[in-house]
PQR file with spaces between the fields and no chain letter, atoms N, CA, C, O and H, PARSE charges and radii, in Angstrom:
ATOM       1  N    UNK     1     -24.343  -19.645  -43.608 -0.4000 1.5000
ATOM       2  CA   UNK     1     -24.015  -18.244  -43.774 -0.0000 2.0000
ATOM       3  C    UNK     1     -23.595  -17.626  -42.454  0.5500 1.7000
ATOM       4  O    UNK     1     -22.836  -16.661  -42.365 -0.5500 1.4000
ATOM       5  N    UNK     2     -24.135  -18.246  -41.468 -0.4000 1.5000
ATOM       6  CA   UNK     2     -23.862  -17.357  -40.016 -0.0000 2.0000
ATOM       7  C    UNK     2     -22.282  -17.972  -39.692  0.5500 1.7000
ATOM       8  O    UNK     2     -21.417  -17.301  -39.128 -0.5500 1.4000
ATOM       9  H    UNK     2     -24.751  -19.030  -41.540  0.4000 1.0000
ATOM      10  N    UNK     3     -22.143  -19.009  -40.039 -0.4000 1.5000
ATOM      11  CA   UNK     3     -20.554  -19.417  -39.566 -0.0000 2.0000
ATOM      12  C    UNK     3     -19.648  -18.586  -40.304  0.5500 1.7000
ATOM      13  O    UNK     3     -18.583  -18.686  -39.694 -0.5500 1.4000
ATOM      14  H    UNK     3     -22.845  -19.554  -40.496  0.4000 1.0000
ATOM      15  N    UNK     4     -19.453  -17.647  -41.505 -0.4000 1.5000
ATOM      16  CA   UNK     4     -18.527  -16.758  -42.378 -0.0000 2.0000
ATOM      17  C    UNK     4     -18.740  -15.770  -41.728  0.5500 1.7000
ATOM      18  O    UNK     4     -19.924  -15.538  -41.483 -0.5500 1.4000
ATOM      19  H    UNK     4     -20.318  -17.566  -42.000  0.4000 1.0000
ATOM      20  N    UNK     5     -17.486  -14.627  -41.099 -0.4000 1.5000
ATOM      21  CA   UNK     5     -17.429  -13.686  -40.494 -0.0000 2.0000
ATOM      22  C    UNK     5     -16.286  -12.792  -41.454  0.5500 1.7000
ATOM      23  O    UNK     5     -15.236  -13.420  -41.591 -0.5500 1.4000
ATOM      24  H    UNK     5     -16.525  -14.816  -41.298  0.4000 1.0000
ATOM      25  N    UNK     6     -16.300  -11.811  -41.951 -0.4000 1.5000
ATOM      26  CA   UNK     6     -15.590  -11.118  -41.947 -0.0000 2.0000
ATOM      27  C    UNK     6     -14.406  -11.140  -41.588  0.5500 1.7000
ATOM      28  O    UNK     6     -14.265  -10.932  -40.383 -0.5500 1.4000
ATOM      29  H    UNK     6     -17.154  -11.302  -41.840  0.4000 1.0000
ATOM      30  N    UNK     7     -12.877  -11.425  -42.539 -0.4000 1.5000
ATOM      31  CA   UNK     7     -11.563  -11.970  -42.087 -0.0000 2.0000
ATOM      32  C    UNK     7     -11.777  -13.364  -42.295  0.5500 1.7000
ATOM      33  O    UNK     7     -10.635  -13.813  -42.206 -0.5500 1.4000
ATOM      34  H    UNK     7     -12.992  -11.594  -43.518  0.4000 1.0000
ATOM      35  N    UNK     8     -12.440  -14.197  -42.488 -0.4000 1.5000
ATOM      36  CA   UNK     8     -12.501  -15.749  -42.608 -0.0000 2.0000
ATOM      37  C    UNK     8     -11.884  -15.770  -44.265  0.5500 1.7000
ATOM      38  O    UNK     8     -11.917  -14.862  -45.095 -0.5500 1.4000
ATOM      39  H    UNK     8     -13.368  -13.832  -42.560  0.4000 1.0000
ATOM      40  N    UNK     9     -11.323  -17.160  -44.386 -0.4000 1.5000
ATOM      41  CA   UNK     9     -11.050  -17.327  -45.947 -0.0000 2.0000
ATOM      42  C    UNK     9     -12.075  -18.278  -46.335  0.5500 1.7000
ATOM      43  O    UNK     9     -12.469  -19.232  -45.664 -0.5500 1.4000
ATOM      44  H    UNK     9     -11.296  -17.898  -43.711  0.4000 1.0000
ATOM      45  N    UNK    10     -12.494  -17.895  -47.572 -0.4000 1.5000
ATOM      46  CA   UNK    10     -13.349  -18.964  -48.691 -0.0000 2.0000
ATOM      47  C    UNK    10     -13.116  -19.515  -49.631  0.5500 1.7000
ATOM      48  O    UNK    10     -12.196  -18.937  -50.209 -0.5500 1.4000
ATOM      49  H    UNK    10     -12.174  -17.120  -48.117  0.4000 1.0000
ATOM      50  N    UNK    11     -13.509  -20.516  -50.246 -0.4000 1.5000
ATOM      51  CA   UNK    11     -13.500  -21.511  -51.599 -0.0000 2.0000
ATOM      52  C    UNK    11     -14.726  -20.895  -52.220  0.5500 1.7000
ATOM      53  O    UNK    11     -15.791  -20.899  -51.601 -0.5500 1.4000
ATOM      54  H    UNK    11     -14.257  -20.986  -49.776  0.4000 1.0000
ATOM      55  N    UNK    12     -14.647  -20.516  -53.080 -0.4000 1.5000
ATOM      56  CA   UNK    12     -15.921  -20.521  -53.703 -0.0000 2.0000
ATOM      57  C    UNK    12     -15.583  -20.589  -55.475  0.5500 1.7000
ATOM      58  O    UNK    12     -14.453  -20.193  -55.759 -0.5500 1.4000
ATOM      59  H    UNK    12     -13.782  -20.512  -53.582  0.4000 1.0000
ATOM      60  N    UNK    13     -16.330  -20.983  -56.490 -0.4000 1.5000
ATOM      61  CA   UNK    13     -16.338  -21.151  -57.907 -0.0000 2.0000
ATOM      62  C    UNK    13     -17.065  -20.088  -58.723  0.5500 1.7000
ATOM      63  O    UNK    13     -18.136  -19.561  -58.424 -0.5500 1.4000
ATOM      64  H    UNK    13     -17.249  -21.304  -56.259  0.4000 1.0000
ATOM      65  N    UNK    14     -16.034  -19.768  -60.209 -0.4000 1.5000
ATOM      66  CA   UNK    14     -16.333  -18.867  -60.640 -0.0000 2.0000
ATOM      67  C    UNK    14     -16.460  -19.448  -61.770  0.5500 1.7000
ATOM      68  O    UNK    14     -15.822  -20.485  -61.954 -0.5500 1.4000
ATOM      69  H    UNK    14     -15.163  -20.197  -60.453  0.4000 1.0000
ATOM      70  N    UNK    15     -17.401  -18.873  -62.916 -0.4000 1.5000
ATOM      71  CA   UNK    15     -17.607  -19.567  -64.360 -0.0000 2.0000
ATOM      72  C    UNK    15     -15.984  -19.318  -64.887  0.5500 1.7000
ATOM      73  O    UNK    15     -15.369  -20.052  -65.661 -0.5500 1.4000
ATOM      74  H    UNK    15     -17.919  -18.031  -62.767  0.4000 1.0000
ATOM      75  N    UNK    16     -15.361  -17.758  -64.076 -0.4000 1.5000
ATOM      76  CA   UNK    16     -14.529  -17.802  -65.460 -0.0000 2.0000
ATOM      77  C    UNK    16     -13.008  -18.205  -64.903  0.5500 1.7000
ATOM      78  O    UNK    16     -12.076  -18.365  -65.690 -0.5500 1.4000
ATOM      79  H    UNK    16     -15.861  -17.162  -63.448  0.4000 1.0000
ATOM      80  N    UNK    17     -12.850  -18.358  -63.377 -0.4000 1.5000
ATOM      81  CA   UNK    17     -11.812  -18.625  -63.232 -0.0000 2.0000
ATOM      82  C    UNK    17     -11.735  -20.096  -62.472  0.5500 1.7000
ATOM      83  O    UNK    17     -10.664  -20.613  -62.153 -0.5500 1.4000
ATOM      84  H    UNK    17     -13.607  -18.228  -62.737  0.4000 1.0000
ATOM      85  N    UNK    18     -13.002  -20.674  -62.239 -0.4000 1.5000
ATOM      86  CA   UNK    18     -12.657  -21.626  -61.459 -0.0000 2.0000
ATOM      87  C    UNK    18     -12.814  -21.221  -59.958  0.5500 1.7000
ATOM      88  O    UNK    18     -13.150  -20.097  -59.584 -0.5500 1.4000
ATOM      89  H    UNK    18     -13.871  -20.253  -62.498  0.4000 1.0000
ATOM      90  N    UNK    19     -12.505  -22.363  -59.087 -0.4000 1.5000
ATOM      91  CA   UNK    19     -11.993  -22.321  -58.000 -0.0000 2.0000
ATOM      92  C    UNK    19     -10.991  -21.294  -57.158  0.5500 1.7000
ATOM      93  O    UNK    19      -9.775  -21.298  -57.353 -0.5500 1.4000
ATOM      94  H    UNK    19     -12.231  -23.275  -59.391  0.4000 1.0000
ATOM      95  N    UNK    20     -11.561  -20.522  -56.316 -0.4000 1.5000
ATOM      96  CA   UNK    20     -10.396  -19.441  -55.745 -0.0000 2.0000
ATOM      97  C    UNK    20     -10.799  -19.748  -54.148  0.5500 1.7000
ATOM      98  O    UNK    20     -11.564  -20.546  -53.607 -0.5500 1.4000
ATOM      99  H    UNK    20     -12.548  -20.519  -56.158  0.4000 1.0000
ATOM     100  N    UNK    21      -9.893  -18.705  -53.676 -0.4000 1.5000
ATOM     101  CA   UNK    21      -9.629  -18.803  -52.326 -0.0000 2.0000
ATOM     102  C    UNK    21      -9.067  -17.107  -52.309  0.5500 1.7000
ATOM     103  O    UNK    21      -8.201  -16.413  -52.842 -0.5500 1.4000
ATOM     104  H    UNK    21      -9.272  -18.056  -54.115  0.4000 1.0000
ATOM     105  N    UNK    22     -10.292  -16.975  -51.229 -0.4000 1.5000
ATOM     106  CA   UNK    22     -10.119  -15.718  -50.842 -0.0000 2.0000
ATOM     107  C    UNK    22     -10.484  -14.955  -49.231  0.5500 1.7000
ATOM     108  O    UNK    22     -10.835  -15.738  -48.348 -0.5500 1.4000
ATOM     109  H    UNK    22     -10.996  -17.538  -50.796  0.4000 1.0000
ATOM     110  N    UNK    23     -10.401  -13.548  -48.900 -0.4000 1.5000
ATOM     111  CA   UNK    23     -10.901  -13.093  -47.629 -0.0000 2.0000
ATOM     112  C    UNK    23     -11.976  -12.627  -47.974  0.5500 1.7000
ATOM     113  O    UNK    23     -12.152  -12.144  -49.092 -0.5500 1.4000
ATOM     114  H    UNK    23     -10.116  -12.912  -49.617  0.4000 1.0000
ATOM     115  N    UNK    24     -12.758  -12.686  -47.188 -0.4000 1.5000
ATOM     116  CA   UNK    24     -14.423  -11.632  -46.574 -0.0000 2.0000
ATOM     117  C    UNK    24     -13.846  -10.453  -46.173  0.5500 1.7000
ATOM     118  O    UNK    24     -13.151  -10.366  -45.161 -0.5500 1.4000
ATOM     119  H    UNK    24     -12.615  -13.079  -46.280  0.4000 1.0000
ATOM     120  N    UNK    25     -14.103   -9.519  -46.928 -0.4000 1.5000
ATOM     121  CA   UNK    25     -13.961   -8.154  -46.106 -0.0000 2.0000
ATOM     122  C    UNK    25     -15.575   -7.870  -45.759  0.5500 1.7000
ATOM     123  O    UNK    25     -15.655   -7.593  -44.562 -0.5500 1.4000
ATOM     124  H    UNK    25     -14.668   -9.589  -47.750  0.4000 1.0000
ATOM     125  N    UNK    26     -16.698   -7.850  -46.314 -0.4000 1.5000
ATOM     126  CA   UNK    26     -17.879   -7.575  -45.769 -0.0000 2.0000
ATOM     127  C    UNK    26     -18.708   -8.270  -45.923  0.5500 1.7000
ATOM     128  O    UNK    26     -18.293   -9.013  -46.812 -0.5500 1.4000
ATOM     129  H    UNK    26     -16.633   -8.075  -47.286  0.4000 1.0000
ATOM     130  N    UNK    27     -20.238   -8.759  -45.503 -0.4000 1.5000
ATOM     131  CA   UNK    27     -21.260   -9.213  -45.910 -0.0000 2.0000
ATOM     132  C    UNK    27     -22.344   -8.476  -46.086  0.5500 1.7000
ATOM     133  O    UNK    27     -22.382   -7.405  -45.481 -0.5500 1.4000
ATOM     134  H    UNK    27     -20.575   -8.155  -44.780  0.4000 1.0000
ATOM     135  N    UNK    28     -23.261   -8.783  -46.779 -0.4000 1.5000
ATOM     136  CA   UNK    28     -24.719   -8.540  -47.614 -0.0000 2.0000
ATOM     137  C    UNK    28     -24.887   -9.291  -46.893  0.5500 1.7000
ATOM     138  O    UNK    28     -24.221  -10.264  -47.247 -0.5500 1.4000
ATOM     139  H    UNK    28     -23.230   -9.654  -47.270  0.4000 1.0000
ATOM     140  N    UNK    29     -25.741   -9.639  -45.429 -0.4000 1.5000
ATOM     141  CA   UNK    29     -26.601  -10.587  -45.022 -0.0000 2.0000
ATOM     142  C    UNK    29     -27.961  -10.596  -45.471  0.5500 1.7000
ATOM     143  O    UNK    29     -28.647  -11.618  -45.501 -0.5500 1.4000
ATOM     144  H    UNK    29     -26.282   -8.848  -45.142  0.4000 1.0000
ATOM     145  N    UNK    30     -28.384   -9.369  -45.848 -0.4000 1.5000
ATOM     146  CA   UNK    30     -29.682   -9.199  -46.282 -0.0000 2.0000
ATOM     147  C    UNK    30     -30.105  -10.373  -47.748  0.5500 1.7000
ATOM     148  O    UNK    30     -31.047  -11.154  -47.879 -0.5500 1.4000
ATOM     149  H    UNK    30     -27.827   -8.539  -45.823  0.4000 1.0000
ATOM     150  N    UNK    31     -28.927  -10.036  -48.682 -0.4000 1.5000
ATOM     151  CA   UNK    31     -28.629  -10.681  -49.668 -0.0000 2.0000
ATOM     152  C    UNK    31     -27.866  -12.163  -49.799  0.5500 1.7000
ATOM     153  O    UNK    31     -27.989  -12.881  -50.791 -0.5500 1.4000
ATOM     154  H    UNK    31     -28.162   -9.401  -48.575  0.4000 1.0000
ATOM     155  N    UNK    32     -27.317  -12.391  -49.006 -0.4000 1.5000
ATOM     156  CA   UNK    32     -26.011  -13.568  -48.632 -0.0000 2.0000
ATOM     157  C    UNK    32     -25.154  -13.534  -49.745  0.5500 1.7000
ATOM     158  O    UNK    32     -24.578  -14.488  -50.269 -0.5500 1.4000
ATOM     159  H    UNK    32     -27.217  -11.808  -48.199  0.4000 1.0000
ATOM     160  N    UNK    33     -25.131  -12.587  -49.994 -0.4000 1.5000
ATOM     161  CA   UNK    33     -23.212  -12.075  -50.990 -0.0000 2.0000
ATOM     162  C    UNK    33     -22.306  -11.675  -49.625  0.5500 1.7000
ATOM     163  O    UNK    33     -22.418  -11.309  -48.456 -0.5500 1.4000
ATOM     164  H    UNK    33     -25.599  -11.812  -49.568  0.4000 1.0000
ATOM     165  N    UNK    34     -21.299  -12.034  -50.692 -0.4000 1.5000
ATOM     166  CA   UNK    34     -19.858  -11.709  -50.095 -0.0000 2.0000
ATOM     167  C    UNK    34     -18.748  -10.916  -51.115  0.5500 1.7000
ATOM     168  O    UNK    34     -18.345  -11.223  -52.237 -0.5500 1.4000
ATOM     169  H    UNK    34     -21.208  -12.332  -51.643  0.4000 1.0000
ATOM     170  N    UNK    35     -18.410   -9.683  -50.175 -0.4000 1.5000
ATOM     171  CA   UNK    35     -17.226   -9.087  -50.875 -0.0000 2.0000
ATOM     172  C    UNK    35     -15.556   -9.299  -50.303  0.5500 1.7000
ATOM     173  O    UNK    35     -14.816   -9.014  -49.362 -0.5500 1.4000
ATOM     174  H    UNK    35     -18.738   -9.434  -49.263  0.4000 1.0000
ATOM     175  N    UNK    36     -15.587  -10.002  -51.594 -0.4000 1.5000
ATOM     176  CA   UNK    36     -13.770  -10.772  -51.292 -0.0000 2.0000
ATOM     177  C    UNK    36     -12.942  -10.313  -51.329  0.5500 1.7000
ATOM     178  O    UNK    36     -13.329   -9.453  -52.120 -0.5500 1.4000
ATOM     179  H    UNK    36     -16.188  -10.234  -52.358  0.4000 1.0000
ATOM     180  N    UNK    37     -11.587   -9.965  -51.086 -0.4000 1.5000
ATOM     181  CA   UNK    37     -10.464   -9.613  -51.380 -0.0000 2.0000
ATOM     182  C    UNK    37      -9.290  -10.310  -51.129  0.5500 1.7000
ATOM     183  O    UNK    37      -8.942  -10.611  -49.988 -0.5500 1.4000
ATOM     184  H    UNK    37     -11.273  -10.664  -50.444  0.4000 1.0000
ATOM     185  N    UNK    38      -8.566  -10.623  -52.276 -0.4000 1.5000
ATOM     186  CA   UNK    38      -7.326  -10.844  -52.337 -0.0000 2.0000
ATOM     187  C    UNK    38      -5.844  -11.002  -51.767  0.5500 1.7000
ATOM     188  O    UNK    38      -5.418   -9.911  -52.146 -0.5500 1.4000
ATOM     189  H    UNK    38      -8.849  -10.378  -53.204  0.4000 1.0000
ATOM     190  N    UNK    39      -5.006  -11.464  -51.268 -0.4000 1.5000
ATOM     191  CA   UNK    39      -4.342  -11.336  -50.471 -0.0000 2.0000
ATOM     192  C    UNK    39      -2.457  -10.546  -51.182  0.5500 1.7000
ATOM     193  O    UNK    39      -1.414  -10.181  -50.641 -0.5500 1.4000
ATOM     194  H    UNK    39      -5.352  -12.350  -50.960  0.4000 1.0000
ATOM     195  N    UNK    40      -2.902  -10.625  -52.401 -0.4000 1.5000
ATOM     196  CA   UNK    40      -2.058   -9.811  -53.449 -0.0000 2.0000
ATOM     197  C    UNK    40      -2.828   -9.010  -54.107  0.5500 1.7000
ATOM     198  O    UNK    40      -3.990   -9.256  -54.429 -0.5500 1.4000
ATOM     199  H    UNK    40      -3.750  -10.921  -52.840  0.4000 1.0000
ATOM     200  N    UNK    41      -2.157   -7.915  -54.360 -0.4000 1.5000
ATOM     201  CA   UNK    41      -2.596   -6.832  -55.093 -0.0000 2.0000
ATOM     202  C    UNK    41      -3.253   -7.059  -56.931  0.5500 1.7000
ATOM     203  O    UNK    41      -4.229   -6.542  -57.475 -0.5500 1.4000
ATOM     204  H    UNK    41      -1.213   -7.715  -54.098  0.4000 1.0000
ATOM     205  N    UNK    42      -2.225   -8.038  -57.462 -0.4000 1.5000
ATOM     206  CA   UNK    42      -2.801   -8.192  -58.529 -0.0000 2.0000
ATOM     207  C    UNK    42      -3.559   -9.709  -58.609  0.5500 1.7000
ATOM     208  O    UNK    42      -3.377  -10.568  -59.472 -0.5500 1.4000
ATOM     209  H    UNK    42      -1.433   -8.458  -57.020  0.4000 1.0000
ATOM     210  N    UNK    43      -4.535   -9.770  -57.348 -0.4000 1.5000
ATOM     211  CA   UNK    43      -5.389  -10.712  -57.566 -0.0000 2.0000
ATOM     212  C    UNK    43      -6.890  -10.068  -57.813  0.5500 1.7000
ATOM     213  O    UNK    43      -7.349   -8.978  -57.472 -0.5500 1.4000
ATOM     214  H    UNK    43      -4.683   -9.072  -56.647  0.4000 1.0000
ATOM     215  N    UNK    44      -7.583  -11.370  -58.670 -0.4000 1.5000
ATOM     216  CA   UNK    44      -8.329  -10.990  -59.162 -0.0000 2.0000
ATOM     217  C    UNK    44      -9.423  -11.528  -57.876  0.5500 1.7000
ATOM     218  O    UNK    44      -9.243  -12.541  -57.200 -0.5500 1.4000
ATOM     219  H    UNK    44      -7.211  -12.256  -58.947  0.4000 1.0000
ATOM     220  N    UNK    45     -10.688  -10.483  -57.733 -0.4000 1.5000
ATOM     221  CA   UNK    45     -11.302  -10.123  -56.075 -0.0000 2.0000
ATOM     222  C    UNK    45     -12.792   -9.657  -56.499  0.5500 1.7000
ATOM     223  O    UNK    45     -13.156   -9.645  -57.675 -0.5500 1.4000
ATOM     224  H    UNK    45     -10.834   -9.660  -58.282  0.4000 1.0000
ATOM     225  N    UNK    46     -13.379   -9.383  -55.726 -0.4000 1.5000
ATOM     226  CA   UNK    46     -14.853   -8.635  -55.732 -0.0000 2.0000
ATOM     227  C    UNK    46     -15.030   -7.289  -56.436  0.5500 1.7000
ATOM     228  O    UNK    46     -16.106   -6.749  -56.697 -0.5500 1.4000
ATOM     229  H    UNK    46     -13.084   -9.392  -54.771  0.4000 1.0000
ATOM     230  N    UNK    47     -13.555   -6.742  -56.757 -0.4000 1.5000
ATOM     231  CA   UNK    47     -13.807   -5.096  -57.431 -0.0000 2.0000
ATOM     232  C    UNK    47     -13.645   -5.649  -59.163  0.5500 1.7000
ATOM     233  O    UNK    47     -13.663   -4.896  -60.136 -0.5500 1.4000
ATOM     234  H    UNK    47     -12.681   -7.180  -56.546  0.4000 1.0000
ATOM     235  N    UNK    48     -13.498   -7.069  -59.193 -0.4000 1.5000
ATOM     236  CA   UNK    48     -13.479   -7.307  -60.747 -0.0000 2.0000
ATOM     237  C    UNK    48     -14.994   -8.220  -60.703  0.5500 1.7000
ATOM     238  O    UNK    48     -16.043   -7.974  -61.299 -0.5500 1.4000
ATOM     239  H    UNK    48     -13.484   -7.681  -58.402  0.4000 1.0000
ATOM     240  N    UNK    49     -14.690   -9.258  -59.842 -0.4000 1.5000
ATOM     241  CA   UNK    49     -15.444  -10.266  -59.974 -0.0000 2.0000
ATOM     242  C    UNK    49     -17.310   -9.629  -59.282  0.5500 1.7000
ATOM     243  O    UNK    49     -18.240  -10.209  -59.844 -0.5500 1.4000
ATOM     244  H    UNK    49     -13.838   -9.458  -59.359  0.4000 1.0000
ATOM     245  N    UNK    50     -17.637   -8.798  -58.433 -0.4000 1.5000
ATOM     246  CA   UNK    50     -18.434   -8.155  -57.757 -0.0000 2.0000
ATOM     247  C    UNK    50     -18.861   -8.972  -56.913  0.5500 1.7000
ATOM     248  O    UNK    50     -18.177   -9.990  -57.025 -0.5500 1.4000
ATOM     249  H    UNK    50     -16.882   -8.327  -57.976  0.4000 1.0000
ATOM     250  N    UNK    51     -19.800   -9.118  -55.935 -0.4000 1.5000
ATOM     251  CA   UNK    51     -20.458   -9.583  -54.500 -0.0000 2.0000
ATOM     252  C    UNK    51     -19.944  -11.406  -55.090  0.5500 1.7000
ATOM     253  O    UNK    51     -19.395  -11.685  -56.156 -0.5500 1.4000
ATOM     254  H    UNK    51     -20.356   -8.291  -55.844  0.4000 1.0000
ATOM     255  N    UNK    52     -20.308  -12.245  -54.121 -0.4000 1.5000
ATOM     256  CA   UNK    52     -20.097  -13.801  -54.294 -0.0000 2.0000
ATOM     257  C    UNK    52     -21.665  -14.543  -53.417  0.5500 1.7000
ATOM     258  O    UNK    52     -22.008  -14.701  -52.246 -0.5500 1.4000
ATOM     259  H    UNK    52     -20.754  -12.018  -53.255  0.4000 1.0000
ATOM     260  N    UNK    53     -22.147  -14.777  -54.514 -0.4000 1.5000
ATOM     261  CA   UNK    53     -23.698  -15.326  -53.605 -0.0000 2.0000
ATOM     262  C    UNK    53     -23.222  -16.497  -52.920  0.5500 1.7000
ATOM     263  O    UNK    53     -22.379  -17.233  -53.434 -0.5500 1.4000
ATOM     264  H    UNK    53     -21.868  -14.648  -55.466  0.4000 1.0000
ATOM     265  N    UNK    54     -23.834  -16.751  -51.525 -0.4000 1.5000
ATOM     266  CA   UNK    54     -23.511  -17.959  -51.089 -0.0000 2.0000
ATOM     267  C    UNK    54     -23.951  -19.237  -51.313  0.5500 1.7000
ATOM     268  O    UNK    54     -23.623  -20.224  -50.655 -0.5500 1.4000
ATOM     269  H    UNK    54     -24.518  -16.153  -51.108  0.4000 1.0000
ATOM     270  N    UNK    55     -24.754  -19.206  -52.320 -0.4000 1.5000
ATOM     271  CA   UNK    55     -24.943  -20.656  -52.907 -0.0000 2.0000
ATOM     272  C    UNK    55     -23.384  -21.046  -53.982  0.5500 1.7000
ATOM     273  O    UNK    55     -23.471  -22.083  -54.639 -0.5500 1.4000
ATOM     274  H    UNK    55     -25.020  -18.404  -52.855  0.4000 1.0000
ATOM     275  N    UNK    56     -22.289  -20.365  -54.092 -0.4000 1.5000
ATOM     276  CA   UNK    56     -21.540  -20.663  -54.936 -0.0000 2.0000
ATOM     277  C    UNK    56     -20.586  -21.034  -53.865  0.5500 1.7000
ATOM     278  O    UNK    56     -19.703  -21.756  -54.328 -0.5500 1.4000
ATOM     279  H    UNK    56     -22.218  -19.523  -53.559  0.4000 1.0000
ATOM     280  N    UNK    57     -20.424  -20.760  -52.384 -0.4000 1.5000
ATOM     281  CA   UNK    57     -19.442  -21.123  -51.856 -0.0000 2.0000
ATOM     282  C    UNK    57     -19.229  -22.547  -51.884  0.5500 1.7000
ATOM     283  O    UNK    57     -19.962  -23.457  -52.272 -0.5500 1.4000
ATOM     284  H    UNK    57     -21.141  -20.173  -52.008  0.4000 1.0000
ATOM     285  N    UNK    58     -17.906  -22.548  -51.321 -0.4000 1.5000
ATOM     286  CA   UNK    58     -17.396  -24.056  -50.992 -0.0000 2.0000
ATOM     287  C    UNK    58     -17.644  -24.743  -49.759  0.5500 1.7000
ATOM     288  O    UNK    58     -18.081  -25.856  -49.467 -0.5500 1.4000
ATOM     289  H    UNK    58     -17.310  -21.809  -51.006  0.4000 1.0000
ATOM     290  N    UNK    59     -16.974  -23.120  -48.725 -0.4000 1.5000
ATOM     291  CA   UNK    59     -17.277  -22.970  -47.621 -0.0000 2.0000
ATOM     292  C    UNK    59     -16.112  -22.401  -47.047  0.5500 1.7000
ATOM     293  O    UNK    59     -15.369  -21.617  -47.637 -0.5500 1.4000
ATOM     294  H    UNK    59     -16.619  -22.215  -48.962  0.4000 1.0000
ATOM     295  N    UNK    60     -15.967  -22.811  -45.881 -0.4000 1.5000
ATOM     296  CA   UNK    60     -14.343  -21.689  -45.063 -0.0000 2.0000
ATOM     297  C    UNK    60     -13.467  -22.422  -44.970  0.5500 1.7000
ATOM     298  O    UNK    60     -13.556  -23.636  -44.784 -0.5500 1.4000
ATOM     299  H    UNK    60     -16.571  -23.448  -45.402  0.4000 1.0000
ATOM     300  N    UNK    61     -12.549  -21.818  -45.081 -0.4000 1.5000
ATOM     301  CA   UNK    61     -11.406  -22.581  -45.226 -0.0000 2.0000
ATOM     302  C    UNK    61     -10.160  -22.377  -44.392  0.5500 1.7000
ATOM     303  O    UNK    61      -9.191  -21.634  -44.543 -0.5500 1.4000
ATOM     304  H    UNK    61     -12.476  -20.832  -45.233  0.4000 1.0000
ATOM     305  N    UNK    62     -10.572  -23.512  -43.211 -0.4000 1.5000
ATOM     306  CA   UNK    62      -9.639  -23.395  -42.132 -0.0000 2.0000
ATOM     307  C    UNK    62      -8.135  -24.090  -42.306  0.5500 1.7000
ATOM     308  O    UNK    62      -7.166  -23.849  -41.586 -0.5500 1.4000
ATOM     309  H    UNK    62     -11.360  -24.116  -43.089  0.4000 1.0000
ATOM     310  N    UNK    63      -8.164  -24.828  -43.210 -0.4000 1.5000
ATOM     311  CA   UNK    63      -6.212  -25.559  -43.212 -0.0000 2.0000
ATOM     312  C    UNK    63      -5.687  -24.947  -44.969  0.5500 1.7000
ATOM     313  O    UNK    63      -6.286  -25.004  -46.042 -0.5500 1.4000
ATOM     314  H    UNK    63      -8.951  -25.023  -43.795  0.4000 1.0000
ATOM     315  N    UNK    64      -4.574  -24.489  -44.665 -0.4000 1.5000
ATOM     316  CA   UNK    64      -4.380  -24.451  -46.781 -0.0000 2.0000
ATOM     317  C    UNK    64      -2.862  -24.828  -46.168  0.5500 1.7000
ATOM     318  O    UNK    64      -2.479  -24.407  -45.076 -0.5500 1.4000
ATOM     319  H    UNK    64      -4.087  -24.443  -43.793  0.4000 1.0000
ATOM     320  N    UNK    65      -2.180  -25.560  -46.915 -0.4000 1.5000
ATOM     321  CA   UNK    65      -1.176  -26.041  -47.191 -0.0000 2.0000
ATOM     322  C    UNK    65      -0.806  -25.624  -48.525  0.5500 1.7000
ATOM     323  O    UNK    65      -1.233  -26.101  -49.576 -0.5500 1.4000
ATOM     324  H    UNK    65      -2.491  -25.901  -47.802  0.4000 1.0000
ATOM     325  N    UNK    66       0.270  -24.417  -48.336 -0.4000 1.5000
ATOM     326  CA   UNK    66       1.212  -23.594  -49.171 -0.0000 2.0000
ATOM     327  C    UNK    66       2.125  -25.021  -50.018  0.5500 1.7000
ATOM     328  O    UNK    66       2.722  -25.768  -49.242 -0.5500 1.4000
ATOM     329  H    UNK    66       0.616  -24.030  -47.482  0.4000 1.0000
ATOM     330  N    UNK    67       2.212  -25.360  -51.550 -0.4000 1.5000
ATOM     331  CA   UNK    67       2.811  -25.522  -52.446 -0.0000 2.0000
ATOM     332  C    UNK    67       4.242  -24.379  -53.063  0.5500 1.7000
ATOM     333  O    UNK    67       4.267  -23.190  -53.381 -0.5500 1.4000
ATOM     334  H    UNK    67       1.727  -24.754  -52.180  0.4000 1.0000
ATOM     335  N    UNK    68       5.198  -25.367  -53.015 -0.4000 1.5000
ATOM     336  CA   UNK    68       6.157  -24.728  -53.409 -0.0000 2.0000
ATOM     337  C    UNK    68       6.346  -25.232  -54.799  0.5500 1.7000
ATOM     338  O    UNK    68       7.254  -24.785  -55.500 -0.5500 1.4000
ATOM     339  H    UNK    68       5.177  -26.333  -52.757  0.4000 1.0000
């Protein structure tokens, strides 16, 4: 939990969508949630999905290789 900072990207799993990849805009350290956001507007983020406990992460995600 101490290595995710705010601005870092994550993997983490959702029952309903699967696998995403997203930004930290804040942490719940008290709690170890994370509030995500999207890097498009009509992605689906923490104001649908709410906080992300960190037992669901993947972890951070330093390389992504863009698919065309």
């Amino acid at each position: 939990q101490k290595y995710i900072s705010p601005g870092d990207l994550v993997a983490f799993n959702t029952a309903e969508y699967g696998l995403l990849i997203k930004r930290v805009d804040h942490i719940d350290r008290q709690q170890g949630r994370y509030f995500v956001l999207g890097t498009n507007d009509l992605s689906v983020d923490s104001r649908q999905l709410g906080l992300i406990d960190h037992e669901d992460l993947y972890g951070k995600v330093i390389w992504h290789i863009k698919q065309r």
